[in-house]
VEXDREN-2710 file (C-alpha; in Angstrom, 1 decimal):
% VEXDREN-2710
k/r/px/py/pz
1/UNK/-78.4/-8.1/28.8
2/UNK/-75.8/-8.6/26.5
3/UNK/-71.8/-8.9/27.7
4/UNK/-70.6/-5.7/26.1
5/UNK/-73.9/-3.7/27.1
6/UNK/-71.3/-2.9/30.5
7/UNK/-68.0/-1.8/29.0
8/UNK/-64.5/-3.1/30.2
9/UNK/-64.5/-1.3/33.8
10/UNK/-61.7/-2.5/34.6
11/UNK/-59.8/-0.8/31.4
12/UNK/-59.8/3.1/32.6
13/UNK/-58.1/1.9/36.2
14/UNK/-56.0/-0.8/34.3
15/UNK/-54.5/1.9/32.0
16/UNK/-54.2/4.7/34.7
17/UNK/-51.6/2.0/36.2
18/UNK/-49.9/1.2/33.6
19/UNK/-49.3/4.6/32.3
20/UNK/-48.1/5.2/35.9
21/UNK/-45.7/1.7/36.1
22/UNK/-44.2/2.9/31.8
23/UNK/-43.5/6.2/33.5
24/UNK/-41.8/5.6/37.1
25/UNK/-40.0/3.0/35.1
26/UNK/-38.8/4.6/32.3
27/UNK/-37.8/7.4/34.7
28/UNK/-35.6/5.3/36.5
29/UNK/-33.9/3.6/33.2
30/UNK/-33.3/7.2/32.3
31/UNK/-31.5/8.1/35.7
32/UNK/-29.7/5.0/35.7
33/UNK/-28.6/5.5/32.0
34/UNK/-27.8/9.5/32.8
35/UNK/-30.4/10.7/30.7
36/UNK/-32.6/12.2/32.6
37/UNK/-33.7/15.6/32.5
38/UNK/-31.0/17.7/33.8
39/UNK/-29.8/21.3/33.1
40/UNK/-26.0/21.7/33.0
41/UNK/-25.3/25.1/32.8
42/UNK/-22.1/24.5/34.8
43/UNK/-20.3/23.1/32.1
44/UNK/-20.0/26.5/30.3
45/UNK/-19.6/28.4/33.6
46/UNK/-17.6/26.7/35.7
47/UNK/-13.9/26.1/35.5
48/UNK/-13.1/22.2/34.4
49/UNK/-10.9/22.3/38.5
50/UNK/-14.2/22.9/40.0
51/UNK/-16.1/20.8/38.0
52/UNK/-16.2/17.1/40.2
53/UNK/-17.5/19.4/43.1
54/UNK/-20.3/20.6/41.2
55/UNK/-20.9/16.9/39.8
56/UNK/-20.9/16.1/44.2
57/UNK/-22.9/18.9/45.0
58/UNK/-25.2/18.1/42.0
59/UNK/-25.1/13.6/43.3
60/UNK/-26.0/14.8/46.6
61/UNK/-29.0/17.0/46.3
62/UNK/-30.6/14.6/43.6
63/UNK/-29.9/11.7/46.7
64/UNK/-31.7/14.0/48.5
65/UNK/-34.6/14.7/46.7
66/UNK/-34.7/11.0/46.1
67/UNK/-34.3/10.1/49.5
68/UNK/-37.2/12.4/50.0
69/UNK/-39.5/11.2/47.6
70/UNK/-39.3/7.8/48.8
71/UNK/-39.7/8.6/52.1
72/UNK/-43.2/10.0/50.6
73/UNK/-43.8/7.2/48.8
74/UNK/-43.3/4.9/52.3
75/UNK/-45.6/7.1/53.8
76/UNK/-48.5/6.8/51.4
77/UNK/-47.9/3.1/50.6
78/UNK/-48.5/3.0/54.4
79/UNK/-51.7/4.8/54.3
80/UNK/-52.4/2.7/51.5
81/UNK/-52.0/-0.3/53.5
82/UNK/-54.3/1.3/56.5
83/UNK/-57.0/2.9/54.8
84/UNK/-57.2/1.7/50.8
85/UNK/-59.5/-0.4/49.0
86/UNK/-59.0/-2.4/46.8
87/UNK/-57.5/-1.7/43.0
88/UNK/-57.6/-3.9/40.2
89/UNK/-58.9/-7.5/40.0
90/UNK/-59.0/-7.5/43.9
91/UNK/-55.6/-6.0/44.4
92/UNK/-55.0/-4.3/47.2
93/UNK/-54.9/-0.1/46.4
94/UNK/-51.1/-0.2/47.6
95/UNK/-50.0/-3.1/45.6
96/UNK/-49.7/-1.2/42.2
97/UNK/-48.8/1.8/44.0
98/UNK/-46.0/0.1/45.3
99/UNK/-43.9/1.7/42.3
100/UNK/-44.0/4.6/43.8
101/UNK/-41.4/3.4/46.5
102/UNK/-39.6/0.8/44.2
103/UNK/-38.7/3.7/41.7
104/UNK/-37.8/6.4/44.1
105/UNK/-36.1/3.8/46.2
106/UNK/-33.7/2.4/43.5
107/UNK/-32.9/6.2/42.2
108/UNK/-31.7/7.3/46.0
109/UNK/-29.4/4.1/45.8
110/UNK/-28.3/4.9/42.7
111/UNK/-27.5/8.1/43.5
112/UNK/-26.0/7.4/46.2
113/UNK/-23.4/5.5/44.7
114/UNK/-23.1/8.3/42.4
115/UNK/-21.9/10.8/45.2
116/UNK/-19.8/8.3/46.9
117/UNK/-17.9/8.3/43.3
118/UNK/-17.9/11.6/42.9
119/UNK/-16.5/11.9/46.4
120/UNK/-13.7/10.0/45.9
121/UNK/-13.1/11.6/42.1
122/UNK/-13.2/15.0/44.3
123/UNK/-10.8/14.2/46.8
124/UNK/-8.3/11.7/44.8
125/UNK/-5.2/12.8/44.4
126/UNK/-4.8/11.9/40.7
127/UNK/-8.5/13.4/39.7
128/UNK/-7.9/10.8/36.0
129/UNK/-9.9/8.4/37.9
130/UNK/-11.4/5.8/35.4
131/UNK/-14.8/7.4/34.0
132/UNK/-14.7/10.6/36.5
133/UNK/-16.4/13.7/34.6
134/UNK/-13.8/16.3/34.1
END
């Protein structure tokens, strides 16, 4: 039997991954960056004084959402760790699906610190804080 008579096996599950790891990642460089997929309709409705409280409202449901999603992602990682096989090369299943967590974790934090901002831009008395939205 010759050594390419089998295929690369391992290639469909090692590209499923990676797809997976380019697009959790590149998700969370485009939340951290602001340019993720977002629908401001509030700009052209809302008065620019209610602005920051829509900007709050808007920072504390995405922490949220977040926040739920990587509760999720603790939960499955755990039923991962409890009933998975193994993945790629010998790997663990919950080892590459650890981005799951490490994604949705990092964008909760970094919305997070997003609200908090948007708190204190919200209840400042001079609302010309450095880089508030307006």
């Amino acid at each position: 039997m010759r050594w390419t008579s089998g295929g690369l096996i391992w290639a469909d599950p090692l590209l499923r991954h990676l797809v997976l790891w380019c697009g959790l990642l590149g998700g969370l460089k485009a939340t951290g960056a602001g340019k993720h997929i977002a629908l401001d309709f509030t700009g052209f409705l809302v008065p620019s004084f209610l602005r920051p409280w829509v900007a709050l409202a808007t920072d504390l449901f995405c922490t949220a959402a977040a926040g739920g999603l990587a509760f999720a992602s603790w939960l499955f990682l755990q039923s991962e760790m409890e009933f998975g096989g193994t993945a790629l090369f010998g790997l663990p299943s919950w080892v590459p699906n650890s981005i799951f967590l490490l994604t949705f974790a990092l964008m909760t934090f970094k919305y997070l610190i997003g609200s908090i901002l948007a708190a204190i831009r919200c209840f400042s008395p001079d609302r010309k804080i450095a880089g508030g939205r307006r």
